[in-house]
N, C-alpha and C positions, 0 to 999 in steps of 0.2 A: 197851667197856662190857658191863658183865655183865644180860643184861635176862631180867628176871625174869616167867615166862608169869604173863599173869591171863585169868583166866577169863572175863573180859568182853571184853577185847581179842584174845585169843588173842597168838601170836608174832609178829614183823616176819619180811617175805621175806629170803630168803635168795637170794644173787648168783647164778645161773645162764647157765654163758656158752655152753649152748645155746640160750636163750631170745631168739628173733629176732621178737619180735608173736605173732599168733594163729597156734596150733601146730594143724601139718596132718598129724602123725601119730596121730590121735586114734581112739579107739572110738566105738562107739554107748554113748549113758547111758542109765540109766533103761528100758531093753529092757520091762520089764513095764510099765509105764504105757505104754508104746507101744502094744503088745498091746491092755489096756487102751482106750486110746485107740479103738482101730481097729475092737474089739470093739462099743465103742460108737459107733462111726459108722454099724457093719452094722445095729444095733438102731433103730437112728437112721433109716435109709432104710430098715428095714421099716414100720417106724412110720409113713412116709410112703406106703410101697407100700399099707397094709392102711385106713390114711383116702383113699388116693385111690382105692382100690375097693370101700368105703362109703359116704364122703363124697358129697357133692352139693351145689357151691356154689349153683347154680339157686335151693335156698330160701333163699338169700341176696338173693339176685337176684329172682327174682319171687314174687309173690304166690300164698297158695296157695289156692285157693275150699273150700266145705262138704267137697265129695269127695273134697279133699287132691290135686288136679289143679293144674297149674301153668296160672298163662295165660299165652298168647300162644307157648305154643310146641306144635309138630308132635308130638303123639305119637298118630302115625294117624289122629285126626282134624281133618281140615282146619279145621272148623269153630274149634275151641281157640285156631287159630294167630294166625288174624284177632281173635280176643277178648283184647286185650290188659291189659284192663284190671279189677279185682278192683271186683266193686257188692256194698256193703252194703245188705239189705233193709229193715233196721233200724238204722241208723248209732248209735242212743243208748244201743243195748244193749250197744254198745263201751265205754259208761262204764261198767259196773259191775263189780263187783271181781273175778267171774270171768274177766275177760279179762288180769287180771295174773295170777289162778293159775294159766291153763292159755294162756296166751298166743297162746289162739284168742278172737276177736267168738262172742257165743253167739247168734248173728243167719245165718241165711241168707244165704251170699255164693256170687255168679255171677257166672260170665267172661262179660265183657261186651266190643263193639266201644268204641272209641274213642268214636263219641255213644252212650251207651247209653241205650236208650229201654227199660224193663223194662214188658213188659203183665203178664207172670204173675205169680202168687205165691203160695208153697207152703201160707201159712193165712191167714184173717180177722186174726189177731191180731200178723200181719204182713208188714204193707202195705207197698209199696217207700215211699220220703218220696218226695213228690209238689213239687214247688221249680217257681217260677219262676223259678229262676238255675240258671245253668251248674254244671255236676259240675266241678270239679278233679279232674285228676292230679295228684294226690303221690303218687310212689315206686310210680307204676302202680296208685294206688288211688283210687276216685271220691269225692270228699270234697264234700260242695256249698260251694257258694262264697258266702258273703256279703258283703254291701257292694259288689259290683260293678254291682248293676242295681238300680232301682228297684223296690219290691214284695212282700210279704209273703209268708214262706216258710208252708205249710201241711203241718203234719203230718200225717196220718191212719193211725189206727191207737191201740193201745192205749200206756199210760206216755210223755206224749207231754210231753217237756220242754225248754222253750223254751231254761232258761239252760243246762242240758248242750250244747244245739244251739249256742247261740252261741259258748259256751266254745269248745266242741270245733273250732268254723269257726274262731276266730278263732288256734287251734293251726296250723289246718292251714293257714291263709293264711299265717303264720309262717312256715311252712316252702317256701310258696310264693316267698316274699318271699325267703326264704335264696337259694332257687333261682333267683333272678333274679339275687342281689348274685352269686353264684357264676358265673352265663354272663356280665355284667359284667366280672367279675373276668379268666375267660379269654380273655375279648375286649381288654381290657389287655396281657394278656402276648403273643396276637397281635399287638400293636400295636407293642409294646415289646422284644420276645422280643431282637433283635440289640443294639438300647442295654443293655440288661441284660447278655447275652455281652462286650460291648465293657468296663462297669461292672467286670466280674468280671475280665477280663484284666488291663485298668487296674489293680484288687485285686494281683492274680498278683504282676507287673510290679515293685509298692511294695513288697513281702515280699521279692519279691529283692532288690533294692536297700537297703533297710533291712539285712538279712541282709549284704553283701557291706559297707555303710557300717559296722557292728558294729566292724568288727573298729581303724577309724580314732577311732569315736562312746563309743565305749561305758565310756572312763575318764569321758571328760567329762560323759555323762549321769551315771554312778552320783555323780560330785563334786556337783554339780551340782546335782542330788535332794538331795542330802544336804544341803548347804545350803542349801538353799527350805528343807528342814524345818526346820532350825534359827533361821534368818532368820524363820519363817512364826510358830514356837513362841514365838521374841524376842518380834516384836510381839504376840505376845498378851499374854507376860507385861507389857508397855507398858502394854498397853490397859486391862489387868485395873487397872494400879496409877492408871492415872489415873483410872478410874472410884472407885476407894478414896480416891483422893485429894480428886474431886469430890463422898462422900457426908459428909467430913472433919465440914462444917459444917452438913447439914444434919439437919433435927429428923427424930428417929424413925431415923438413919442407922447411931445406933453401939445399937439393938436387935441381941440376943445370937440367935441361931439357936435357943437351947434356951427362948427368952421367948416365939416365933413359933409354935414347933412345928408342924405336919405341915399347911400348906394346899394346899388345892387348887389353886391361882391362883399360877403358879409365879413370876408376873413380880414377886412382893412379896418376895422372896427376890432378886431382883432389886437393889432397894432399899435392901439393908444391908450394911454395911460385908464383916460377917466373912464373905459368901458371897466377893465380888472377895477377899477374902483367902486363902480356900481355895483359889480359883482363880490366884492366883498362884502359892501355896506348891506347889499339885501339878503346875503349868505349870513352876516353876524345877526342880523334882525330875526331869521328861520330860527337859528339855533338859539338865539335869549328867549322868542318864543318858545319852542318848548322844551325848554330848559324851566322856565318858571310854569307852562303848563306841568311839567312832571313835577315839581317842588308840590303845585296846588292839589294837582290831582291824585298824589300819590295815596292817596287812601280808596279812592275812588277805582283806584288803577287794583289795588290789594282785595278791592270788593269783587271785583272784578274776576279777577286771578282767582278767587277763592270758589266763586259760580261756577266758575271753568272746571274747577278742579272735584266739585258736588257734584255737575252734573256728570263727570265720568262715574265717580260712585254710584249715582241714580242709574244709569245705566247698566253698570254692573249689577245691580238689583233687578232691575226689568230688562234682562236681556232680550225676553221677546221682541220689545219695542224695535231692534233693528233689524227685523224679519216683516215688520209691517210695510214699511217700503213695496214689499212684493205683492202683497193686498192694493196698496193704491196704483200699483205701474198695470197691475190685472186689471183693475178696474179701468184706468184710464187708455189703455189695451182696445178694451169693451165699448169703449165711445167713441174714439178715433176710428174702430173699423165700422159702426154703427155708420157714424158723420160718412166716411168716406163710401160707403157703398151706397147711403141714402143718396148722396151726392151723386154721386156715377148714373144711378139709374133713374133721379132726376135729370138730368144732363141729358140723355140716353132714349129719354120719354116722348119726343115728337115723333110726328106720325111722317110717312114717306111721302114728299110732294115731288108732283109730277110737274114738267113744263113746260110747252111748246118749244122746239128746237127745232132751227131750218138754216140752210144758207144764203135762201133768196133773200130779197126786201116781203114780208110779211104781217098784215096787222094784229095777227093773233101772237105774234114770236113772245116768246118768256110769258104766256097766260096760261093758268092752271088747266091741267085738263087730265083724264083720266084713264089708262092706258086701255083696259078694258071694252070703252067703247068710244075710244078713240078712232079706231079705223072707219065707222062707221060715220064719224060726226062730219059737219058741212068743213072743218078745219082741211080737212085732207082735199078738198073739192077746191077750195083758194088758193090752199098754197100744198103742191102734191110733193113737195119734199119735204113738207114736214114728219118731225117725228116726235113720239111723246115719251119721254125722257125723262128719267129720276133726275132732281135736280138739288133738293137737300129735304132736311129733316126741321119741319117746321107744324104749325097745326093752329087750326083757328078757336078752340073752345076754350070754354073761361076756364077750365085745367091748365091749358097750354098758352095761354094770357099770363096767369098770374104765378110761372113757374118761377121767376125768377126773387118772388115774395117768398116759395115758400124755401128757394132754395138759401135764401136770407135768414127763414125761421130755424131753419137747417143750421145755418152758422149760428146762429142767437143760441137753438138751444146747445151744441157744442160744446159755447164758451160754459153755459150755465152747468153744465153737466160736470165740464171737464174740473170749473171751480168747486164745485159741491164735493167733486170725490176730492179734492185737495181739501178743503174745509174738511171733510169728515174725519180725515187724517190729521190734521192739526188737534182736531177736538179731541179724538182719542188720544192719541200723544199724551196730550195735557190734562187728561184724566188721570191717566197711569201715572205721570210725572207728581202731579199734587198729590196726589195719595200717599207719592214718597214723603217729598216734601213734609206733609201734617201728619204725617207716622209718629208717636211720641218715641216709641222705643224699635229703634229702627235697625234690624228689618223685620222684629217679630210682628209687626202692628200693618206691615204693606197689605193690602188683601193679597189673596193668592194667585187670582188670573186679572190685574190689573186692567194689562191692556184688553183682555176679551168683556170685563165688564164694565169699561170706560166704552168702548164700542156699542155696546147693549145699550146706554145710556144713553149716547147720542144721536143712538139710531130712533130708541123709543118718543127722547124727550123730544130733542133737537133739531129733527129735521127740518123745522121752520124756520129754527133760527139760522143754518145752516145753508137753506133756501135761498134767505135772505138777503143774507150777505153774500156769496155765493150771484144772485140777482143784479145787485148793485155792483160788482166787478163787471159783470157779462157786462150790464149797457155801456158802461165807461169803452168794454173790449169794442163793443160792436159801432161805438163811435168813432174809433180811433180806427178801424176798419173800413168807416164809412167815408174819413178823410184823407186815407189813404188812396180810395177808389178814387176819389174827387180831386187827388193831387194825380196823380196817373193822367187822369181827363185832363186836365187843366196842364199837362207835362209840354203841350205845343203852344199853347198859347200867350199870349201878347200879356197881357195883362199883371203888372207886376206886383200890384197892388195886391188883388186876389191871392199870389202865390203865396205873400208875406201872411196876409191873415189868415193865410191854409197851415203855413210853416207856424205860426202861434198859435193855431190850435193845435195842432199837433204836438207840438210840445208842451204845453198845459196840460192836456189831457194825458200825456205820458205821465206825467208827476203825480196829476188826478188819481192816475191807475194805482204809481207807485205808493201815495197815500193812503191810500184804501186798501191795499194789501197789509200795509202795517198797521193799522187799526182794524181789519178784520180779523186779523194773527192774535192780536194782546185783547180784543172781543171773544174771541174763538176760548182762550182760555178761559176769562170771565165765566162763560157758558157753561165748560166745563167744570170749575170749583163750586158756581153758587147757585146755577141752574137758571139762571135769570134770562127773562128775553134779547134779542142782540140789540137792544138800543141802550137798553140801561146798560147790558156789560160792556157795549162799546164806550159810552159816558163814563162810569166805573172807570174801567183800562187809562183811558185818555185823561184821566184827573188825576188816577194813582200816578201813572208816567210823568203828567206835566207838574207834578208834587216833586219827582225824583229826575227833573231833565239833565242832569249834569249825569248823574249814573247811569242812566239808559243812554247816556249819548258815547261813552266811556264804553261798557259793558258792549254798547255794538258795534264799537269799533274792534275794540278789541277780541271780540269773539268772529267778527268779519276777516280780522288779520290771519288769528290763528287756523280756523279750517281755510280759508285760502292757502296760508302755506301747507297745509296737510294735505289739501288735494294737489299740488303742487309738487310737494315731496313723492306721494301715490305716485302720479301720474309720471314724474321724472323717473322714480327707479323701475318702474313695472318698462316703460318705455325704451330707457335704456338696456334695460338686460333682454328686453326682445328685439331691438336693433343689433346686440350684440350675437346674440340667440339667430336670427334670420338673415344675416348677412352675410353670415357664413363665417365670422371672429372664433369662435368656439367651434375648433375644427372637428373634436369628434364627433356631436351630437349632429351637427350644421351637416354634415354630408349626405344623411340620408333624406334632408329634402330636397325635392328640387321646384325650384320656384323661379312661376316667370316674372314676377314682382315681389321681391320683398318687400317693399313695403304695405303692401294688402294688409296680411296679417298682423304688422306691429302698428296700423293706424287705425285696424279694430280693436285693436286690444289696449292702446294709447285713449280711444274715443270710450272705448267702454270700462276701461279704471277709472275713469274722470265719474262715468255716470253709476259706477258703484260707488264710489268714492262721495259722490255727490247726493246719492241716494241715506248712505249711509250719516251723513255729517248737516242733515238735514233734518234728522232724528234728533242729530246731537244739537244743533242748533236748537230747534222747538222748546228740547230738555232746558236747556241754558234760561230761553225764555219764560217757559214756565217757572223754574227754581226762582226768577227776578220779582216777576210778578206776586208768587207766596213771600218770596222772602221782603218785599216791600209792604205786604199785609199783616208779616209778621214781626215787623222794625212796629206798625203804626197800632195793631192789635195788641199788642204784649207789653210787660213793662219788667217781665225776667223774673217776679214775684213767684210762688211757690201754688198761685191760685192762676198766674196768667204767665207762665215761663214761654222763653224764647223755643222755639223749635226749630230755630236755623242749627248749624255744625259750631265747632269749638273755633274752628280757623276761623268766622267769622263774626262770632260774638268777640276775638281777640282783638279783630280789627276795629271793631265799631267801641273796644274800650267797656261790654258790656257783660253779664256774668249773668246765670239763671241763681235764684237763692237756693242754696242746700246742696248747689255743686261743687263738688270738692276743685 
């Protein structure tokens, strides 16, 4: 046949009888975005070199007093070390609104011991709070405590106000409160720490076997499914008509939907005839729908079912492949606590400013100034009650300018990082996978460490191309991040116009993302089989798929259905039998814990069978994809001849009607 190029599908392959799987005579792709790449990895770890010798997580970590001194820790003097704890002299002056502009109390704060007992104090007009209850620590701050003792707390001093005081106690008991459900909490997973491990293996254990059942299961679920929905959609239309049936005779029954018009009360719609009518007529529409989509599809459905049922085999061959998972969660481990500490001690990196503080009228009040020789400057001659006071963490140099650029490059490289080790793992996957795949006598023909030298490949050849793509996610990520910020901002304001074109970009860009993930996935493999740069294996990918659109749209639903119900299934049984398990149902074992929530451990072990289960079935997905991808190469490459034989399985030369010559 004479087949004519489109523009949309591009050409079918052509027969190549050097072509034995993924080709090991290959170049490096994409060389400059490697570069690239690499360029920005060095930028990347300066980034980190120049906040970690700025930065200072400490004003994370402890509290800082008037003097911009930390407590509780040694810095020459002894005395600091043992003062662990930050005392407000005026805790109500924390309510007022300069403490959210300049994210200092405009109160007198001293490092104080563990009991602090404060006799001094720096003016009349403020006096330590005088309590008969205990200081709270929160977060190494002395917060007074109420409601724990009997007795009337006694302000003294000026602006002396009762309901700020309660308010503000009963914040900080809140978070006292937190702090307790929290040591609770870790006293649980003390408790429970090995049922939870055992929970999780148990997890592991089901995903294997699910995965390895696949490959026997997996017509008869998708059947199966298919019919529940059908059978499920029957009965409704049943139900719908005997309710039409039963409104036949009664009064006010056959009222017209357009006599009713728009109530609130939706059950009176209920009521009338032509609602159950609608509802049948658009229930019989669902089900002749796909009723003739399964008549059509039905082969497409079997092609399907048959992928399913290979890539369980593939897998069973490369069993490594589901140990890789723990290679990308290390790695992406690795960049997340990168990200988060560059961040922290970016954040962490301004310098301590100082700032005029008085209570008279002053023209120097809130101007920088220097504690050092402070006492000595013409400030204290104007105004003799001033004092020069830590006021926040801020700084004027072009480091301290453009932090929040690099705290952006910080995010940018992230995304790029976080996509690369995810790429690097699709590409391997899909190395191992094809090698199955174009194995002629299989499994003596698989190489022997698939997945470690599918890895060696894409590390040598690919990283460019991986880069690349990998690159083109990030910016998409870092836009949709950007319009997020900008929707935040834009969260008070008037303007509706604005909000609507923030909401359409945003959701463009969400698709944008989702688009490019699935042509970076079916490029990624490209990469893998034929070593090519990621623009032509993306081209490639997207012209093979848009050749086969009826099968890739089949084949991903239904491998979408299936591990959804698999994690599903995980997740329900590992769930259930540690609610069973931790609730105390199972009286012999259940007695010897004691827990002050059960649910702690069975909503770790419910959260983390999901992320085995999703670790695991995301191997098998890849699997699925790549076996589509060869096996579409290998419909349009071969013609079953004894010089160009199919090398898809027997189930599915059965399905396509098609036979290699010389097979029995």
């Amino acid at each position: 046949h004479h087949i004519h190029h489109n523009v949309f599908t591009g050409d079918p392959r052509k027969f190549d009888p050097t072509f034995k799987g993924p080709i090991h005579n290959r170049g490096c792709t994409d060389i400059l975005c490697c570069i690239l790449f690499v360029l920005a990895l060095l930028g990347y770890f300066a980034v980190g070199i120049l906040a970690w010798s700025h930065g200072d997580p400490r004003k994370v970590i402890y509290p800082t007093d008037s003097s911009g001194q930390f407590c509780g820790l040694f810095l020459g003097k002894l005395e600091w070390e043992n003062k662990t704890l930050l005392f407000y002299f005026n805790i109500l002056k924390c309510a007022s609104p300069l403490t959210l502009l300049e994210f200092q109390c405009p109160t007198t704060q001293v490092r104080a011991p563990p009991n602090p007992h404060v006799k001094r104090h720096t003016s009349s007009a403020e006096l330590p709070l005088k309590s008969s209850h205990d200081q709270n620590n929160v977060s190494r701050r002395c917060l007074p405590n109420l409601g724990t003792k009997p007795g009337g707390v006694i302000v003294v001093g000026e602006n002396s106000d009762c309901q700020a005081m309660c308010f503000f106690c009963r914040k900080s008991n809140i978070a006292v409160e937190a702090r307790q459900v929290a040591m609770r909490i870790f006293e649980d997973y003390t408790q429970s720490w090995h049922w939870i491990l055992l929970g999780l293996f148990i997890a592991m254990v089901i995903s294997l076997i699910f995965i390895v059942l696949l490959r026997y299961l997996a017509g008869i679920m998708v059947w199966v499914m298919m019919i529940m929905v059908i059978l499920v959609i029957g009965y409704g239309i049943f139900h719908c008509y005997m309710q039409y049936a039963h409104l036949k005779g009664t009064p006010g029954g056959n009222v017209t939907l357009r006599d009713l018009g728009l109530q609130t009360d939706f059950s009176i719609y209920l009521q009338i005839q032509q609602t159950w009518l609608a509802f049948i007529i658009i229930l019989s529409i669902v089900e002749v729908v796909i009723i003739i989509l399964l008549i059509f599809l039905r082969k497409r459905i079997l092609i399907a079912i048959a992928l399913i049922k290979e890539a369980s085999r593939a897998i069973g061959h490369v069993m490594s492949s589901l140990f890789y998972p723990l290679l990308t969660f290390a790695l992406l481990a690795l960049v997340i606590a990168y990200w988060a500490v560059t961040a922290v001690f970016l954040s962490t990196s301004n310098e301590q400013i100082y700032k005029v503080f008085n209570t008279t009228q002053c023209n120097y009040s809130m101007e920088v100034c220097n504690p050092k020789t402070f006492q000595n400057s013409s400030i204290i001659e104007v105004c003799p009650d001033a004092e020069c006071r830590f006021a926040f963490y801020g700084g004027e140099t072009s480091y301290h300018k453009y932090l929040i650029l690099l705290q952006f490059y910080n995010l940018f490289l992230f995304f790029w990082c976080v996509n690369f080790v995810t790429a690097l793992g699709q590409v391997t996957l899909a190395g191992a996978f094809a090698s199955y795949y174009w194995a002629f006598k299989k499994p003596d023909d698989i190489p022997a460490f698939p997945i470690c030298s599918s890895l060696g490949r894409a590390l040598r050849y690919h990283t460019g191309s991986l880069a690349f793509g990998s690159l083109i996610l990030a910016i998409v990520q870092i836009i949709r991040v950007i319009l997020e910020y900008l929707d935040q901002k834009l969260k008070g304001a008037q303007n509706k116009c604005a909000r609507f074109l923030l909401s359409c970009l945003k959701c463009c860009f969400w698709c944008l993302e989702k688009c490019i993930k699935f042509i970076n996935r079916n490029a990624y493999i490209m990469v893998a089989i034929y070593g090519k740069n990621f623009c032509t294996s993306a081209r490639d990918a997207f012209f093979l798929l848009m050749r086969n659109i009826l099968r890739v749209a089949v084949l991903d639903k239904v491998t979408d259905f299936l591990l959804f119900l698999g994690k599903l299934l995980i997740v329900g049984i590992v769930g259930i039998c540690s609610f069973f398990f931790f609730s105390g149902r199972i009286q012999k074992i259940s007695n010897d814990i004691n827990l002050n929530y059960y649910w702690v451990p069975i909503l770790t072990i419910v959260i983390g069978s999901y992320l085995i289960a999703h670790g695991f079935f995301s191997v098998y997905a890849m699997c699925v994809d790549t076996l589509f991808l060869c096996f579409l190469e290998d419909v349009e490459r071969n013609d079953g001849s004894s010089e160009r034989p199919y090398l898809m399985s027997e189930s599915l030369l059965g399905i396509l009607n098609k036979k290699n010559e010389g097979s029995k």
